[in-house]
C-alpha positions in Angstrom: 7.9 -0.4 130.6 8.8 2.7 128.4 7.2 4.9 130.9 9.0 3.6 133.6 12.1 4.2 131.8 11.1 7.9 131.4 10.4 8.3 134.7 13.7 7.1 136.0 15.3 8.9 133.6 13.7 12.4 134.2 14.0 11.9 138.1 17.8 12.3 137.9 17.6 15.6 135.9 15.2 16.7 138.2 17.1 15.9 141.1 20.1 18.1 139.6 17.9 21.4 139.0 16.2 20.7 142.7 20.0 20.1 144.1 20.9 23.1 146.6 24.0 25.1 145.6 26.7 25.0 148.4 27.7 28.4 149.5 30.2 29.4 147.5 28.6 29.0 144.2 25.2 30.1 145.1 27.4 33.6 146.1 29.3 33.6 142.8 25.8 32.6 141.1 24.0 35.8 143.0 26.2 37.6 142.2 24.7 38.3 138.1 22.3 40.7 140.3 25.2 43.2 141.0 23.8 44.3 137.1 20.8 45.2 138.1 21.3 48.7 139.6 23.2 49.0 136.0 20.3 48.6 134.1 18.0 50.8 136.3 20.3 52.9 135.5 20.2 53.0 131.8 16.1 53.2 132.2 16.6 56.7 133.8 19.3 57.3 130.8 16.5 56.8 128.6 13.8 59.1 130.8 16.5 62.0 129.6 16.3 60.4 126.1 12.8 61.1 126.3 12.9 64.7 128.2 16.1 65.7 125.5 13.7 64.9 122.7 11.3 66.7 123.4 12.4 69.9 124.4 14.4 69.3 120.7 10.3 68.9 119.3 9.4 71.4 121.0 11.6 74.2 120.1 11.3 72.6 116.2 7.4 73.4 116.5 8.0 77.2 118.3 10.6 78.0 115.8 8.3 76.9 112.8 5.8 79.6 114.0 8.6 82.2 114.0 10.1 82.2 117.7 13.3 83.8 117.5 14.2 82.4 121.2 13.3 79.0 119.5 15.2 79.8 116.2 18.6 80.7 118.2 18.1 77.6 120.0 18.1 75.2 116.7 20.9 76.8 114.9 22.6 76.5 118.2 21.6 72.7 118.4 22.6 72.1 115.1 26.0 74.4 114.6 24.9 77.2 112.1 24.9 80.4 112.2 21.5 81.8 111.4 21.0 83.5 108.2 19.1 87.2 107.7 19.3 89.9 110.2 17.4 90.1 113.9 13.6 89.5 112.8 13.7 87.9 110.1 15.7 84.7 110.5 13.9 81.8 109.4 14.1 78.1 109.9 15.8 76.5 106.5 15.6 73.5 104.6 19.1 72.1 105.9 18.7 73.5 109.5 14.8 71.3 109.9 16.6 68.3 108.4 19.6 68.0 110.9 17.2 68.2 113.5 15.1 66.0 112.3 17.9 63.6 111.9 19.2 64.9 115.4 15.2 63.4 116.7 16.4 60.5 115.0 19.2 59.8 116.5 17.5 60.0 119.8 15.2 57.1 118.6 17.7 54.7 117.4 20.0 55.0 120.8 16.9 54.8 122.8 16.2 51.6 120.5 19.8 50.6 121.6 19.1 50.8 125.4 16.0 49.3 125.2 18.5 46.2 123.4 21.1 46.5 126.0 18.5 46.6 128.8 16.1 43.8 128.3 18.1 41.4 126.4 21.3 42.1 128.8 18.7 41.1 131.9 17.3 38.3 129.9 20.3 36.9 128.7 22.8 37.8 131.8 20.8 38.4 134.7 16.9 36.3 135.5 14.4 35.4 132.8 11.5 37.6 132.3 9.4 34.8 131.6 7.4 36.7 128.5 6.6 33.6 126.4 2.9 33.9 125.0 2.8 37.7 125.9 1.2 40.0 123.1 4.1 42.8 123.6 6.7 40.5 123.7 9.9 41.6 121.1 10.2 39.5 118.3 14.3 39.1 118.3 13.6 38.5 122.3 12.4 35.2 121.6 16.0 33.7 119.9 18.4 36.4 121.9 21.6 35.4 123.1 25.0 36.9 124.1 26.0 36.0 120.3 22.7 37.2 118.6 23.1 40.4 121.3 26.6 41.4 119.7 25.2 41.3 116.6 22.1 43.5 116.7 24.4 46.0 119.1 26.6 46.3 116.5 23.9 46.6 113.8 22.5 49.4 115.8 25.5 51.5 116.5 26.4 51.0 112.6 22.9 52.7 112.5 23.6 55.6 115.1 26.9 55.9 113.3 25.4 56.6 109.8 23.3 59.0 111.3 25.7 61.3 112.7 27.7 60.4 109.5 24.9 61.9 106.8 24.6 65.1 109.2 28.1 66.0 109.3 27.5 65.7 105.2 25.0 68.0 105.4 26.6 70.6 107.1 30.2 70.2 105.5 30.2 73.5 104.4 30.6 74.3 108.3 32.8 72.3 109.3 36.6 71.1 108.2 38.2 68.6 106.2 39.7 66.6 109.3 36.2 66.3 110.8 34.7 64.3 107.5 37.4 62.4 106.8 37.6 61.5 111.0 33.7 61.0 111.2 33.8 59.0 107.7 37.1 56.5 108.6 34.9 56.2 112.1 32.6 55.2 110.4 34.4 52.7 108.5 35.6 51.2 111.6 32.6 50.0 113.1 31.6 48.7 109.7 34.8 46.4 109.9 34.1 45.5 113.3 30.2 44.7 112.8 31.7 42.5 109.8 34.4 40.7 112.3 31.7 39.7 115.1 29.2 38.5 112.9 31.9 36.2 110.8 33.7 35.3 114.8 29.5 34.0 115.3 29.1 32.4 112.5 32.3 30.5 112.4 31.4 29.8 115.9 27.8 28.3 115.0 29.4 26.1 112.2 32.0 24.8 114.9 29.0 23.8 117.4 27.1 22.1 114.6 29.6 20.6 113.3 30.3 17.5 116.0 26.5 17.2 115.9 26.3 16.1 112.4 29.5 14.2 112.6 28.0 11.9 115.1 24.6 11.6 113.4 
């Protein structure tokens, strides 16, 4: 008897997903694939990620072995003038760790597209379907467009103090209005990471909340 109940009341949900769209709908559905071509796009974005970094690795290593076409082109890179005379400038303590930092910035915006492109398709455009896969992310498995703000923001806070700790390092270059614009920046999307993850939260507690009442 129970499974005859189940069965009759499965069929009707079943019916629903199996239900053709009429035309105007399945259009306005469809149309979530309009994205696509924007997130191909952020993939080649990332190839000159890739390609950017390492030319930046690559003239790090040439200048470390005293290549002066390399050295020009990290104080260049990183906004200081080079220090000693023609032949004998050398790479300096401050000047290897902004570009390392620089490399690291690459990462973590790479890191960001990579969040932007496969939890964007996953949540806005077609399921990937990567349950059970070895490789697949661990925040993909609980993403939605809430969880996504969230972890964007986290990430740009991220990019932020990165470009934030290298203006530091090379205040002495640079002027007052730069620091304090670069730190109130900075500030900013502090506030607004704080703001979007308080808007989620007191959204979650609103969804739960008519759940419990009626249990």
């Amino acid at each position: 008897m129970s499974d005859s109940k189940t069965a009759s009341a499965a069929t009707p949900a079943n019916t629903l997903v199996n239900k053709p769209l009429r035309p105007l709908p399945r259009l306005i559905f469809m149309s979530r694939w309009l994205q696509l071509p924007l997130y191909l796009g952020l993939i080649l974005a990332q190839c000159v990620y890739v390609v950017h970094f390492w030319a930046e690795l690559v003239h790090l290593i040439e200048a470390a072995v005293g290549s002066e076409k390399a050295l020009h082109a990290v104080f260049s890179a990183v906004g200081m003038a080079p220090e000693g005379a023609e032949g004998t400038i050398k790479l300096t303590e401050t000047s290897i760790m902004l570009v390392v930092l620089g490399l690291i910035d690459v990462v973590m915006i790479s890191n960001l597209l990579i969040m932007v492109i496969v939890g964007g398709y996953e949540t806005f455009v077609s399921r990937m379907n990567l349950e059970g896969h070895p490789d697949q992310p661990e925040w993909l498995s609980h993403v939605n467009a809430s969880v996504l703000k969230v972890k964007l923001s986290t990430a740009i806070i991220g990019i932020s103090s990165i470009h934030l700790l290298k203006t530091f390092i090379n205040a002495a270059a640079l002027p007052d209005r730069v620091l304090i614009a670069q730190a109130g920046i900075h500030l900013c999307f502090l506030l607004s990471a704080m703001a979007v993850a308080m808007a989620d939260r007191i959204l979650a507690s609103a969804l739960v909340r008519p759940g419990n009442n009626h249990h």
